[in-house]
N, C-alpha and C positions, 0 to 999 in steps of 0.2 A: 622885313623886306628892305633890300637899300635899296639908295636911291642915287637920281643926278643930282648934279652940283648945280648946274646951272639948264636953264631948260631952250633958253634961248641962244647961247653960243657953243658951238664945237668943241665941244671940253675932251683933251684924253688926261688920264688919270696915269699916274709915274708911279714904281714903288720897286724896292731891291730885297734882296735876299742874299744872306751869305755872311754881312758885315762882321759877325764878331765869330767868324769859324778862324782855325788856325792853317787851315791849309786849303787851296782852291780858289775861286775865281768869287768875285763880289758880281752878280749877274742883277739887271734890271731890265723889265719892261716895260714897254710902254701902250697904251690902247686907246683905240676912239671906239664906243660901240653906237649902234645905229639907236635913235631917240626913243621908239620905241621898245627897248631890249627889255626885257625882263629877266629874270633865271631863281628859282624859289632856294635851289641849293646855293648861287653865286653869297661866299661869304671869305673875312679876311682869311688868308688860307692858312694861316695857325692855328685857325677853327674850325678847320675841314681836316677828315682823315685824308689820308695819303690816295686811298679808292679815289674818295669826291676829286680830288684835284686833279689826277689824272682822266678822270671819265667829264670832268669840267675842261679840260687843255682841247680839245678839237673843239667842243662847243664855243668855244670863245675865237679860238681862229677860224671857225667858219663863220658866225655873225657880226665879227668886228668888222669896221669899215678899214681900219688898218689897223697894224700892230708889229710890233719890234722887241726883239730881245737881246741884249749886250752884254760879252762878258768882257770884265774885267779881269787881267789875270794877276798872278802874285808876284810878279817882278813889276808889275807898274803901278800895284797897290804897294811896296814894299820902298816905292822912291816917291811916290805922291801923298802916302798914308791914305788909312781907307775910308776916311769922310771925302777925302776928294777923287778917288775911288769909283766912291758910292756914286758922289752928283756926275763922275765922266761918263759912268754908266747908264746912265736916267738920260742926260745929256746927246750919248749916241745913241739908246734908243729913239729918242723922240726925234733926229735926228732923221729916221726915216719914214718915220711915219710922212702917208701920201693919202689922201692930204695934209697938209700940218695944219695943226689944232688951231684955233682962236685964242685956247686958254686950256693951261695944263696946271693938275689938281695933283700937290706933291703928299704922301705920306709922309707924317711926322712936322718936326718945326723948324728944320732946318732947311735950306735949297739955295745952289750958286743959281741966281737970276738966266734964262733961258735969251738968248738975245732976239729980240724983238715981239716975244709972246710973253702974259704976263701970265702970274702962277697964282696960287695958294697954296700955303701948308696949312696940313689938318693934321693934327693930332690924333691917332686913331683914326684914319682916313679909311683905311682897308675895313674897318668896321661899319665907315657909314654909307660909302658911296660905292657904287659901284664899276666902277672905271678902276680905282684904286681897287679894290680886293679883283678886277679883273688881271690887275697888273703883277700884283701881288702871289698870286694863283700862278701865272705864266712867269716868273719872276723864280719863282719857290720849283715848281716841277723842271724846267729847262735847266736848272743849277743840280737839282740831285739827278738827274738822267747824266749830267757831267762827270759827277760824283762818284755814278754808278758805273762810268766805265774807265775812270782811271783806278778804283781801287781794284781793276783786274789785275792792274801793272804792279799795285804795293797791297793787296788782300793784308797783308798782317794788319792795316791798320783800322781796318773793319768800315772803311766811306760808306759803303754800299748803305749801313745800317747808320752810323750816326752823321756823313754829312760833311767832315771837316769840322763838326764844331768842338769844344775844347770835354770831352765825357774824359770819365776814368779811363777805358779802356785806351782812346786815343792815346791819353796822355801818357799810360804807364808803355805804348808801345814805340812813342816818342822814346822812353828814357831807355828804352832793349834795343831798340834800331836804331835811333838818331833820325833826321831831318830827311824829307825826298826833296826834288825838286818841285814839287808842288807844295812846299810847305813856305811859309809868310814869316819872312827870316826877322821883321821889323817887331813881329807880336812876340807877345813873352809866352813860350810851348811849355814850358813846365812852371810851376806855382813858384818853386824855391831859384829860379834863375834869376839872377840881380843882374848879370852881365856875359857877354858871348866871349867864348874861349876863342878869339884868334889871334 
C-alpha cells in the first residue's frame, strides 16, 4: 500500500511519461489527492497493466482535489532537449492545479525548482507514494490515448502498440519510411546514425 509523503502539508506529487520515445509528445501530470484517499490497485504505472490504468484514470479524476496534465510536443522538446521538456511539463501542469500545493513530491532526482513551492525528488517515487504513481498513471494513459490517435494518421508505424518508444518494429519502419512530423528530429531514430543527411 503507498502512502503520503507528508501528512500534514498539501503535497501534489509530478511525474512524466514519454521521455526516451523517438516520436510524440513528453506528457506530465500533476495531482493533489484528498488525505484520506486510499486505492489497493493505485501503483507506479509501469506495474499496472494497461486495464488497471485505464479503469484507475476516472477514479483519480474524480477523487483528486485537482489535477493537470501537459503535453509537451517534439518541436519544443527538439529546441529545449527533453530533460527540460520533461521539467516544462511537470511545470505547466502544476501550474494549474487549484489549489496549488504547499509542496510538490517530483519522481526521480532530478527537478528545475518550482518558484515559490518547495519540492522533493524521490527516486522511485511512483513506487512509494501515492500522489506520484497517481501522476504517473495519468501521465502514462493521457500520452498513449495521444499515441493512439495519431498513429491513425502514420499506422505503418505501429504507436497504437508500442507508444513512440524506440522497439524493432518502429525503428526498421523509420529506415522504409523516413521521419513524420511527429518524430524528435534532436534523438538519434536509428542505432547506426552518426549524423543527419542535410
Amino acid at each position: 500500500m503507498l502512502k503520503q509523503y507528508y501528512h500534514s502539508l498539501f503535497e501534489a506529487g509530478t511525474d512524466e511519461a514519454g521521455r526516451g520515445c523517438l516520436a510524440g509528445p513528453v506528457t506530465a501530470a500533476a495531482i493533489t489527492l484528498p488525505k484520506n484517499f486510499t486505492n489497493d490497485v493505485l501503483n507506479d504505472s509501469k506495474q499496472l497493466s494497461e486495464i488497471k490504468r485505464i479503469l484507475l484514470k476516472p477514479v483519480l479524476e474524480k477523487e483528486a482535489v485537482s489535477f493537470s496534465v501537459c503535453h509537451v510536443f517534439q518541436d519544443e522538446i527538439d529546441e529545449i532537449n527533453i530533460l527540460n521538456a520533461s521539467f516544462l511539463a511537470m511545470h505547466r501542469a502544476i501550474d494549474k492545479l487549484q489549489p496549488q500545493p504547499d509542496f510538490i513530491i517530483v519522481d526521480g532526482n532530478r527537478f528545475k525548482a518550482y518558484p515559490n513551492i518547495d519540492h522533493e525528488c524521490i527516486i522511485k517515487g511512483d513506487g512509494k507514494y501515492m500522489s506520484i504513481a497517481a501522476a504517473s498513471v495519468l501521465a502514462k494513459t493521457y500520452r498513449d490515448e495521444y499515441m493512439a490517435k495519431i498513429h491513425e494518421e502514420f499506422p505503418m508505424y505501429n504507436w497504437k502498440k508500442n507508444k513512440g518508444y524506440p522497439t524493432k518494429e518502429h525503428r526498421e519502419a523509420i529506415k522504409k519510411y523516413g521521419i513524420t512530423k511527429y518524430h524528435r528530429k534532436s534523438f538519434r531514430q536509428l542505432p547506426e546514425q552518426l549524423t543527419l543527411d542535410i
